[in-house]
C-alpha positions in Angstrom: 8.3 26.6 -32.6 9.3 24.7 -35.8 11.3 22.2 -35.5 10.2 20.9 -31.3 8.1 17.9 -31.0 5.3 17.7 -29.4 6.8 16.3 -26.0 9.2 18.6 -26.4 6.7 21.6 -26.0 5.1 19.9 -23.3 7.2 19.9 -21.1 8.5 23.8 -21.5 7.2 25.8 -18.4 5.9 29.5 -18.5 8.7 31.9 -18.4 8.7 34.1 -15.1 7.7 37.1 -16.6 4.7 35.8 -18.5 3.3 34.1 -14.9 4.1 37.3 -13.1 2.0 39.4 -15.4 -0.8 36.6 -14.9 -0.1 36.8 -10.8 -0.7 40.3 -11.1 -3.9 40.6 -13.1 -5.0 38.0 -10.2 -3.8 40.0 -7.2 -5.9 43.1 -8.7 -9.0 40.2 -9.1 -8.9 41.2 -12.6 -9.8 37.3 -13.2 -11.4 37.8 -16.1 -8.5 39.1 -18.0 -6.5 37.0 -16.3 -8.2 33.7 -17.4 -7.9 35.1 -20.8 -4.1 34.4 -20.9 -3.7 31.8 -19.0 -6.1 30.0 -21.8 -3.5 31.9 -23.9 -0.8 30.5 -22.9 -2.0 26.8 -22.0 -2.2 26.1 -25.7 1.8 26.5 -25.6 2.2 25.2 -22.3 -0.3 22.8 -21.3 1.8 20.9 -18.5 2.9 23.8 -16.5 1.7 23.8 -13.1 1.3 27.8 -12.7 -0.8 27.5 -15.4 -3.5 24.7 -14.6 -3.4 26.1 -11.1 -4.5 29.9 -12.2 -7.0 28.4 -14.7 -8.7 26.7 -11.6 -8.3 30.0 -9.3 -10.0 32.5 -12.3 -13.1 29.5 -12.4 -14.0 29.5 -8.9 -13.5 33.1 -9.0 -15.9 33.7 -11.4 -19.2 32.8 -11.1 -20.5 31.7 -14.4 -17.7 29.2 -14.8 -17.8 28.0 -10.9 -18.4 24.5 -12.8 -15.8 24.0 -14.5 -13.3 24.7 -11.2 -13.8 21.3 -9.8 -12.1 19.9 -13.3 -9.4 22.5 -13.6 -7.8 21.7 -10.0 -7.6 18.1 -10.2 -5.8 18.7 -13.3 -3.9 21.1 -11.4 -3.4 17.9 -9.1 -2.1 15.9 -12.1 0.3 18.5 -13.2 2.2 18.8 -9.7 5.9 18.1 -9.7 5.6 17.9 -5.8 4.0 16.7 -2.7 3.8 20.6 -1.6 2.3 21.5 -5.7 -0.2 18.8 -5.2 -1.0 20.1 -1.5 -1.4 23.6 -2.8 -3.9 22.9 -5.1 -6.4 20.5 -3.0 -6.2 23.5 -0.9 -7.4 26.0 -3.0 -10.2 23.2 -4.6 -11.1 22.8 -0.4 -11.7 26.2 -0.4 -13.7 26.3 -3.3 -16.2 23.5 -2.0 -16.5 25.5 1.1 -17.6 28.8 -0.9 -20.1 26.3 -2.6 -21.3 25.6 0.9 -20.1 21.7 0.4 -18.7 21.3 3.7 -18.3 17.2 3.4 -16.0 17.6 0.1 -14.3 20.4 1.3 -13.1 18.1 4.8 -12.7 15.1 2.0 -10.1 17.5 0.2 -8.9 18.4 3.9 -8.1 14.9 4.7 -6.0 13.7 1.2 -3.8 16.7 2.6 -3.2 14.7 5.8 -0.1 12.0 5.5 -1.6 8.3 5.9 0.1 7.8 9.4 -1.4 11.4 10.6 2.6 13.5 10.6 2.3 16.8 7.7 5.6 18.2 6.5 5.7 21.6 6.7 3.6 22.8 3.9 1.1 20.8 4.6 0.7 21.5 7.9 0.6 25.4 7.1 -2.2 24.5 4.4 -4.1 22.3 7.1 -3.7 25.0 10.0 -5.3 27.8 7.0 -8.6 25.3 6.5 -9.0 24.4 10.0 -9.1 28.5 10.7 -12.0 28.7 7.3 -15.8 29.0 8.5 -16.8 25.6 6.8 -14.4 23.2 8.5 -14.8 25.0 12.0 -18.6 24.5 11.3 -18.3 20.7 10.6 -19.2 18.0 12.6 -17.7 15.2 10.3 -15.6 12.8 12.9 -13.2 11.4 10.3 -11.5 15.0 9.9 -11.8 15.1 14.0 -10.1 12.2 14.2 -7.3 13.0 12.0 -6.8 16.2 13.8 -6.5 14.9 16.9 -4.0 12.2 16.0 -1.5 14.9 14.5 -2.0 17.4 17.9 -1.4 13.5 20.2 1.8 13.0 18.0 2.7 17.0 18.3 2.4 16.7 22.4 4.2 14.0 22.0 7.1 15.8 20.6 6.5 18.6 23.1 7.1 16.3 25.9 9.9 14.8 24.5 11.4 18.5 23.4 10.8 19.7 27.4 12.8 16.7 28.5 15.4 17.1 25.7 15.2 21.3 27.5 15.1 20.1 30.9 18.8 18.0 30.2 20.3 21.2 28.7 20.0 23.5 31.3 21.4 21.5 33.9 24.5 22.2 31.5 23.3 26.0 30.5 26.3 27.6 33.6 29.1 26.1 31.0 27.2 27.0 28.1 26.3 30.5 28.9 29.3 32.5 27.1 28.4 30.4 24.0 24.6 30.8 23.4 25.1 34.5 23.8 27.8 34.6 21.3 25.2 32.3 19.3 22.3 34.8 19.5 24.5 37.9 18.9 25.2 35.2 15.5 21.7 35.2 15.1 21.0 38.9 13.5 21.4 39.5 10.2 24.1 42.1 9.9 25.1 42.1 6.3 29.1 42.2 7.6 28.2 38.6 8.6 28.0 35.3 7.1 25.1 33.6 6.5 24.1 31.4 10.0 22.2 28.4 9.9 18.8 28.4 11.7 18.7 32.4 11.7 16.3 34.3 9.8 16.8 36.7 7.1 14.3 39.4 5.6 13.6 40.8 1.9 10.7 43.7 2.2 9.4 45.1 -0.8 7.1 48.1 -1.8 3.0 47.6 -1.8 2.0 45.5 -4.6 5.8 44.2 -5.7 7.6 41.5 -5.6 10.9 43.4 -6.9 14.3 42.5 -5.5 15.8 45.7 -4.5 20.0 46.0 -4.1 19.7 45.5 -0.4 17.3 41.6 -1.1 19.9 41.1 -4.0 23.2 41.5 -1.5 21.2 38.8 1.1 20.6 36.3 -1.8 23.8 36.5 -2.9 25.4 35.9 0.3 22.8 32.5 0.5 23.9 31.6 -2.7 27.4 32.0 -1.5 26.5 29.8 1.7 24.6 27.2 -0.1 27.4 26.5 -2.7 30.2 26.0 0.3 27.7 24.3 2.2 25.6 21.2 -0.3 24.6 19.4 2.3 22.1 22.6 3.4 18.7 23.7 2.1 17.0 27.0 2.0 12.8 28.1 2.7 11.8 30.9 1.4 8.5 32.1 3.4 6.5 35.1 1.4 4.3 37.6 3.7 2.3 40.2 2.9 1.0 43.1 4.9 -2.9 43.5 5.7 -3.9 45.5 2.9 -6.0 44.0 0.6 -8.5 40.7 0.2 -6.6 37.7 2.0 -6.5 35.9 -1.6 -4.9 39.1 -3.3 -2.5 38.6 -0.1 -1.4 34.9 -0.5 -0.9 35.5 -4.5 1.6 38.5 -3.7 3.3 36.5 -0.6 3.8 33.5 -3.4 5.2 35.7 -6.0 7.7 37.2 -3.6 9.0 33.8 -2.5 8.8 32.7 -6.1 10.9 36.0 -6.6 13.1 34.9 -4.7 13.2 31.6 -5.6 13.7 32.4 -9.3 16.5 34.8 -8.8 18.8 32.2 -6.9 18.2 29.6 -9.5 19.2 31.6 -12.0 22.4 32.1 -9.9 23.2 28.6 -10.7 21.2 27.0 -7.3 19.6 23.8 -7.6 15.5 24.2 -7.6 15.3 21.4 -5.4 17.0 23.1 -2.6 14.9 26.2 -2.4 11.7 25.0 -0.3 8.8 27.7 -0.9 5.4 28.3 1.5 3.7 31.6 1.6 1.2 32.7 4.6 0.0 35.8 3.0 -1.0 38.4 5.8 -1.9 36.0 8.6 1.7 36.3 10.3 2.8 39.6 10.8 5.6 40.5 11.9 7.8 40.4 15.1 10.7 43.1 15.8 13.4 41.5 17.2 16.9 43.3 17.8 18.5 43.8 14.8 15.2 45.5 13.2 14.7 47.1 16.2 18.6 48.7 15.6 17.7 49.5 11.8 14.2 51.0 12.7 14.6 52.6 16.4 10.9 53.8 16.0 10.0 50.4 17.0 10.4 48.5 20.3 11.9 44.9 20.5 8.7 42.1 20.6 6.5 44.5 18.7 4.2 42.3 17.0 2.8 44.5 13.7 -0.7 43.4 13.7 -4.0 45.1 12.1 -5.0 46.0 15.4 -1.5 47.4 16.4 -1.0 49.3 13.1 -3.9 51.2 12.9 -2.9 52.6 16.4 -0.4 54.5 14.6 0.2 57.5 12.5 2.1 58.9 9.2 4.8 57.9 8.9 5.6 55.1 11.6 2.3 53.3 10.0 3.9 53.6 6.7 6.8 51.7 8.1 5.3 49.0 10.0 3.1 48.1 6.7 6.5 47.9 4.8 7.9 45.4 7.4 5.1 43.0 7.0 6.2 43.0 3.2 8.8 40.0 3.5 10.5 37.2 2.4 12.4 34.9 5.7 15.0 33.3 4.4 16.2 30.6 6.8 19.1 27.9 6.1 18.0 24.5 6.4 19.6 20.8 6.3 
């Protein structure tokens, strides 16, 4: 380190390998050891986000320091380098109120996620939709976070009707059309002799407890990287998921590191980090076959949804498989 100033050591960030051996200790709720480096590593990187985020997860995972969790996330807060960073961590410090059984902070927390005029982007609303589904905000009465729900479901039926009307003009077209959106939806599947189509959805899976790329995730990213340098005006999301196994916190730490996985390997490809949009939903969307998984897996029928209830109606093998499909990354092209 001789030679860096002190600003210039600030504002270093973890390397990936160092915060994936820290995501891992926290997906086997080893929190104790894992609290141990991330103090570790604060000292040389005291503005990384990861960082102050983990330190807050290990305190409210652990009893004894439960106190100090409050603290840790709103520097957590402080350290965000986005709206989505900032949202991620008043999610996890809503959650931890609600553990502590104080319902009126957690909704307080709840709200600051809400956009002033009532509209979410899309990773807030996912972290909104996950606290509205938690014991303590279903169980309080408090009519400010009412209120502010129901103005975001009046501006969402809203945009229903005006999405039914906008449906409504279109088929009165759909006899000319026809040849087209079927030519479109054959477009749709990921067939890796294809390029990359905007507004389809493309799957990594990896093995239980990974977040390795393997050739085949490599091949897809590449031909995203591809896409997104002949195309700058488009962005990409990367959405992690996680199969049912495990505690749901283990889940969403192993559905972030695959989309951060993902994430890292096409900025090192030479994509800008600003176009790679991340979320995570750990197990609570599993998956739906659709026909080109059906043709890759034939063992499974075309709107299969692989839930808990649905996989443990299976056996050897075939249950194996469905687990492994609900290990994903969905890629999807976006402007």
């Amino acid at each position: 380190m001789i030679g860096l100033t002190f600003s210039t050591l600030q504002a270093q960030k973890l390397p990936t390998k160092k915060r994936q051996a820290i995501e891992s200790l926290m997906y086997k709720m080893d929190y104790t050891k894992a609290l141990e480096n991330v103090m570790t590593e604060l000292q040389a990187y005291p503005e990384d986000y990861d960082l102050n985020l983990f330190e807050a997860i290990c305190y409210s995972a652990i009893a004894e320091h439960n106190s100090k969790a409050v603290n840790a996330y709103e520097q957590a807060i402080e350290k965000a380098n986005t709206d989505c960073q900032k949202n991620e961590a008043r999610y996890y410090l809503a959650k931890h109120y609600c553990d502590l059984g104080k319902k009126d902070k957690s909704v307080e927390v709840t709200n600051m996620i809400l956009d002033s005029d009532g509209r979410l982007d899309d990773c807030a609303l996912a972290l909104v939709e996950k606290l509205k589904k938690s014991s303590c905000i279903l169980s309080c009465d408090e009519t400010p976070f009412k209120e502010e729900v129901a103005k975001v479901k009046k501006d969402a039926s809203k945009a229903e009707e005006q999405n039914k009307k906008t449906i409504n003009d279109l088929n009165n077209k759909i006899s000319e059309l026809e040849k087209k959106l079927k030519e479109a939806e054959e477009a749709k599947l990921a067939n890796s002799n294809k390029r990359i189509i905007a507004d389809a959805y493309y799957k990594l899976y990896f093995n239980f407890n990974s977040s390795n790329l393997d050739k085949k995730s490599t091949d897809i990213l590449d031909r995203f990287i591809a896409f997104l340098n002949q195309n700058p005006s488009m962005n990409v999301m990367c959405i992690g998921h996680a199969d049912m196994v495990g505690s749901n916190e283990a889940n969403q730490i192993i559905s972030r590191n695959r989309a951060m996985r993902a994430k890292d390997y096409m900025i090192s490809k030479g994509i800008n980090a600003n176009r790679i949009n991340v979320m995570f939903k750990g197990n609570d969307e599993p998956d739906e076959i659709d026909e080109f998984t059906s043709q890759t897996y034939s063992m499974f029928k075309v709107g299969e949804v692989l839930t808990n209830e649905f996989i443990n109606s299976l056996q050897g093998q075939k249950k194996t498989q469905a687990n492994y499909l609900n290990r994903r990354v969905e890629l999807k092209a976006t402007k």
